[in-house]
N, C-alpha and C positions, 0 to 999 in steps of 0.2 A: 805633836806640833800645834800651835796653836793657831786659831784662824781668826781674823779680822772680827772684830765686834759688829757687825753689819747694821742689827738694832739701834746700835747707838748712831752710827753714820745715819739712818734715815732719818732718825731725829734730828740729828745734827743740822744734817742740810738742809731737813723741813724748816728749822728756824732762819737758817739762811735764805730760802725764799722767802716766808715770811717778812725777814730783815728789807729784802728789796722791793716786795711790793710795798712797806709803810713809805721805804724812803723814796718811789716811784710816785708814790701819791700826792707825799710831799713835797717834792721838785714841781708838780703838777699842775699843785693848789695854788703854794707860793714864789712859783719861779715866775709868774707873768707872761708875759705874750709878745711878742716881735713880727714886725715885716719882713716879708722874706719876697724874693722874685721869686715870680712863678715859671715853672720850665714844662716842657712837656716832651715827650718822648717819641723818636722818630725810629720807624720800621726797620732800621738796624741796631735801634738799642742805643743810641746816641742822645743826649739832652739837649735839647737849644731852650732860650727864655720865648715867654712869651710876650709880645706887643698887641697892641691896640690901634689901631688907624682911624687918625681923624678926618674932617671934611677937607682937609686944606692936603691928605697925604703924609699928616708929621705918625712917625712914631714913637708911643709911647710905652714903657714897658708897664706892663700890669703885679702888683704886690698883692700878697692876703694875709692877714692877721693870723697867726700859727701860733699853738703854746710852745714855751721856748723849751721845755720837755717832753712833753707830747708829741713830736714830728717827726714824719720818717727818717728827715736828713740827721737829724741830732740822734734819733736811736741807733742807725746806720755808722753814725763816726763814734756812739759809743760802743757799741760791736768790734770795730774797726780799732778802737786803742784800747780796749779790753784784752783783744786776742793777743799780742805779742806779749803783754805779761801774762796772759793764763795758760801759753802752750811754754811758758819756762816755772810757770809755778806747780804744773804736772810735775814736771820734771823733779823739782826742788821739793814736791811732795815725797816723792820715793827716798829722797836724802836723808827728810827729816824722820820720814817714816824709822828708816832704820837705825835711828841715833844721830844722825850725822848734820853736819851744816855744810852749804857753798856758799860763800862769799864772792866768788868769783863771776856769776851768770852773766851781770852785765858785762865785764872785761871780757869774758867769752864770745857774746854775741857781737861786741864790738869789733874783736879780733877776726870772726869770721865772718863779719860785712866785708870788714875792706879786704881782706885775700880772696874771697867771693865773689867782690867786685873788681879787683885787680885783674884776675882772669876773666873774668867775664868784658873786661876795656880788653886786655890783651886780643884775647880772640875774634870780637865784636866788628862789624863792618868797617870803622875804622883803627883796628887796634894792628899790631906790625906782623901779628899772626892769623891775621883774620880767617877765618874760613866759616862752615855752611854752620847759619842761625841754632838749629836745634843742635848740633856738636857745640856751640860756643853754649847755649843755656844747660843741656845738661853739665858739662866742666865745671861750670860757674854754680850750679845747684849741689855737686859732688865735693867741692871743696868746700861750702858752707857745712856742709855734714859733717865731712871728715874732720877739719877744724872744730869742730865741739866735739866730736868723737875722741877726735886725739887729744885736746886739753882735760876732757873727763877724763881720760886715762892716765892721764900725767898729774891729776888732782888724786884720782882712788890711789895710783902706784903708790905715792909719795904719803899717802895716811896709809894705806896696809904695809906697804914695806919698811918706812920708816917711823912708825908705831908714834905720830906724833898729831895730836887735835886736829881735826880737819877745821878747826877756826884758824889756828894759827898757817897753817899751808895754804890756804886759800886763801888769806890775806894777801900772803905773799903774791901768790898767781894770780889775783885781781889786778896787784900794780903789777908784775912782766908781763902779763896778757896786753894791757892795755898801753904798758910801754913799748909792746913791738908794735901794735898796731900806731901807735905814735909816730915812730921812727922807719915804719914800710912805708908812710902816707906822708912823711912832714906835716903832718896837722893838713894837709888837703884834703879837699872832696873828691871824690873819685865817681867818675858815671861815663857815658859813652856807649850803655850794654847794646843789646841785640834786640830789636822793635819786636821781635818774637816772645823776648823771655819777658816783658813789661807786660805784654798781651796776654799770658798766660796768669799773672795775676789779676789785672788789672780788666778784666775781661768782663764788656757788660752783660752777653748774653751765652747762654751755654752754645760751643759747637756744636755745629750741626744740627740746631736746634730750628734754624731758620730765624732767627731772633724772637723766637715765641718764649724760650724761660729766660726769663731775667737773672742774672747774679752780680746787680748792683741795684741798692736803692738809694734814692736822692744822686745821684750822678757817683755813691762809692761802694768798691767793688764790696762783694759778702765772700768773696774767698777766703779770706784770713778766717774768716767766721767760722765757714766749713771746716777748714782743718784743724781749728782750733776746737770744735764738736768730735775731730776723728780721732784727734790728738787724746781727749776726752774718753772716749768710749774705748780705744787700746790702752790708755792705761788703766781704768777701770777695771779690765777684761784681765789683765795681766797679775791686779791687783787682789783680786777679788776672786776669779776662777780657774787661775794655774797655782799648780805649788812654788813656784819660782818665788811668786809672791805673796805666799804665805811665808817663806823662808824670811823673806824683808820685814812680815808683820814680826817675827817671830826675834830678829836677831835685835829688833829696834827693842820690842819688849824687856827680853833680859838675855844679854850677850851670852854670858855665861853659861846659863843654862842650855843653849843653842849650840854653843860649842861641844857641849860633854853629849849632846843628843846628837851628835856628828854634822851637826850643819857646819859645810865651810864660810866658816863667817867672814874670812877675806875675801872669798870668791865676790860676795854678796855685796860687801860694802864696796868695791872695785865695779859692778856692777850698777848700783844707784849712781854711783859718780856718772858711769859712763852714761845711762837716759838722763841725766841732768844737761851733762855737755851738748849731747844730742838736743833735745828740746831744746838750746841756747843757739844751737847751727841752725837749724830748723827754722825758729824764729827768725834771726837773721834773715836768712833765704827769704822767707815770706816779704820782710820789712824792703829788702834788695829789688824785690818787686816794682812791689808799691810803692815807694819814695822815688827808685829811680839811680839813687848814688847814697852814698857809704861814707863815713868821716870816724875818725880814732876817738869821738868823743859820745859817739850813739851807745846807748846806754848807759849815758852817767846817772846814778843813780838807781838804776834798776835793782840793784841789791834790797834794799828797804822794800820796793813794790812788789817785789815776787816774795819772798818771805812772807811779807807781813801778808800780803794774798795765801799762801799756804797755812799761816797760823791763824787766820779770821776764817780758813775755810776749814779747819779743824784738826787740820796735822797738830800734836803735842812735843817741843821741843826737846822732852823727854823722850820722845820716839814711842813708839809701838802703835800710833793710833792717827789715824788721817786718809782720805779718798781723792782720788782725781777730781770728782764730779766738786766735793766742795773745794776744790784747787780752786776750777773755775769758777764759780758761785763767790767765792773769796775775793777772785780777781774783780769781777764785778762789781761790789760794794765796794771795794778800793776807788774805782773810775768812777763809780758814781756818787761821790762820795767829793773826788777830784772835781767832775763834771758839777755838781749839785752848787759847789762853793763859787764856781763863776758866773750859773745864772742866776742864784737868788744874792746875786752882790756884792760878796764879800772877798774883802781881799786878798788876792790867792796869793800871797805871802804868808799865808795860815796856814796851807794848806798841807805841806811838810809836819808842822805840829799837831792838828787833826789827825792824821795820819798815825802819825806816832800815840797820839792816843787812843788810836781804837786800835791797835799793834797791844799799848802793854792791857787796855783792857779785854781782850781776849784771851791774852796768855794768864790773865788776872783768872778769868771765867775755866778755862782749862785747870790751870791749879785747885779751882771749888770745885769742881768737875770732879776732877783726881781726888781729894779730899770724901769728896761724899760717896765713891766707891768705896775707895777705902773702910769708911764706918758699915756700910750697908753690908760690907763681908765681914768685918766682927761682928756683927747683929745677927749674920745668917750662921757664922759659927758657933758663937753664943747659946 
């Protein structure tokens, strides 16, 4: 059976760091400088601004000249919208890993915002079922799950059992995903949850902590952050030190071959489906947090941002080659990338086409990639 190229992933991703500290530097250099209010932080973890008081009693509020990339609050919110695409580009990594494509993540995630959030109003202090805060947040966090569970398994059934592209089935399930979410919600917002289950994301200081560790900076929260680091390190783990997931490196590499070696290769592709779905419920749940309320059109477009995050992080749409760690690392230079175009000025109407060109230039760099293995092993047969 064969096992993950490790070597090359360290390389890989070492360029990837390197990728983001040039363009870290450059955001830095040429992004300029902005006023920001200044805030300071109160012994339960709270932010208020701060004033200045003059001779007469007027208040005035106090600013400071901060790089418009360099600052905690801006590292902070890009942390913050890096994580909901790098804990579904994990996901999307084991897809790709094994040959395969979803099309569907964002209709996914969408889908199980709002039945997420539907029961989460249901049961919520004012919903017609109300009952006790932690019974309404866990329902509401077990139906984000299980909605990505279940449309992951109704994505793999539907390519193993019906032996047909998972581009074209997941096309499909991108629009009925997203048209039931459509048609549960009428195109409304949905919110109303439980002051417990927003706290749990949205939480500036760890419990029980006495408000001594912080888990927000600049006034937003690093939770998404964390899980998107945990999210990170079990797929890694799953990736790289079970056989489970060797079996993914192996059936993405050459199906075939994997089949006649007794690997159940539907088992396998039935299984990437299902931690894609997963990672898309997940997501969700985090975002159901932290925003607050849920609408049929959250994640329009996520498809293009988790992808092309998975293939800048070095998954090969050929399959057999890609890591969690450059999932995330991928996702990153995507948002920064995003984030980079609106501070140094330019018009974020570009940004979609940027995008798309560092998408096919990568997959360009994988192909020379692919190519130059190839010779190096006639050279070493030779």
């Amino acid at each position: 059976m064969s096992r993950p190229p490790r070597a090359t992933f360290r390389l890989q991703e070492g360029g990837l760091v390197l990728v983001i500290l040039v363009l870290g530097a450059l955001l830095t250099l040429f992004g300029g400088s902005v006023r920001l209010p200044q805030f300071e932080t109160l012994p339960d973890g709270t932010r208020q601004r701060v004033f200045t008081v003059d001779a007469n009693g007027d208040k005035t509020p106090v600013f400071e000249t901060k790089n418009k990339f360099l600052n905690t609050q801006n590292l902070a919110q890009l942390a913050k919208d890096t994580s909901f695409v790098a804990i579904m580009a994990v996901g999307m990594t084991f897809v790709i890993i094994a040959g395969q494509i979803d099309l569907s993540v964002g209709a996914i995630y969408a889908l199980a915002s709002v039945l997420g959030a539907l029961v989460l109003q249901l049961f919520g202090p004012e919903g017609s079922h109300a009952t006790s805060p932690v019974v309404g947040a866990w329902l509401g966090a077990l139906t984000c799950l299980g909605v990505g569970l279940l449309c992951g398994a109704w994505n793999g059934g539907m390519v193993v059992g019906l032996r047909v592209h998972p581009f074209i089935i997941t096309l499909g399930t991108m629009a009925i995903f997203r048209g039931i979410a459509f048609v549960t919600t009428k195109g409304q917002s949905i919110g109303g949850f439980p002051a417990s289950f927003r706290d749990l994301i949205a939480q500036p200081t760890l419990p029980g902590s006495g408000g001594q560790v912080p888990l927000s900076v600049g006034g937003l929260s690093l939770v998404p952050l964390f899980v998107t680091l945990l999210v990170t390190v079990v797929g890694a783990v799953y990736l790289t030190r079970l056989a489970a997931g060797r079996r993914v490196y192996a059936v993405g590499g050459n199906e075939l071959a994997s089949r006649f070696s007794g690997i159940r290769v539907g088992r396998v592709k039935l299984g990437v489906f299902l931690c894609s779905g997963l990672a898309a419920g997940l997501a969700a749940l985090i975002s159901l947090g932290y925003y607050g309320a849920a609408t049929s059109g959250d994640g329009q477009g996520y498809e293009l941002s988790v992808i092309a995050a998975a293939v800048v992080g070095g998954a090969s749409l050929t399959g057999g080659r890609g890591s969690a760690l450059g999932a995330l690392l991928g996702a990153l230079v995507i948002q920064m990338i995003s984030s980079g175009i609106v501070i140094v000025g330019i018009d974020q109407s570009y940004s979609q086409i940027i995008i798309g060109a560092v998408v096919i230039l990568a997959v360009l760099l994988d192909q020379l990639n692919a190519w130059l293995m190839k010779r190096r092993l006639k050279q070493s047969r030779a």
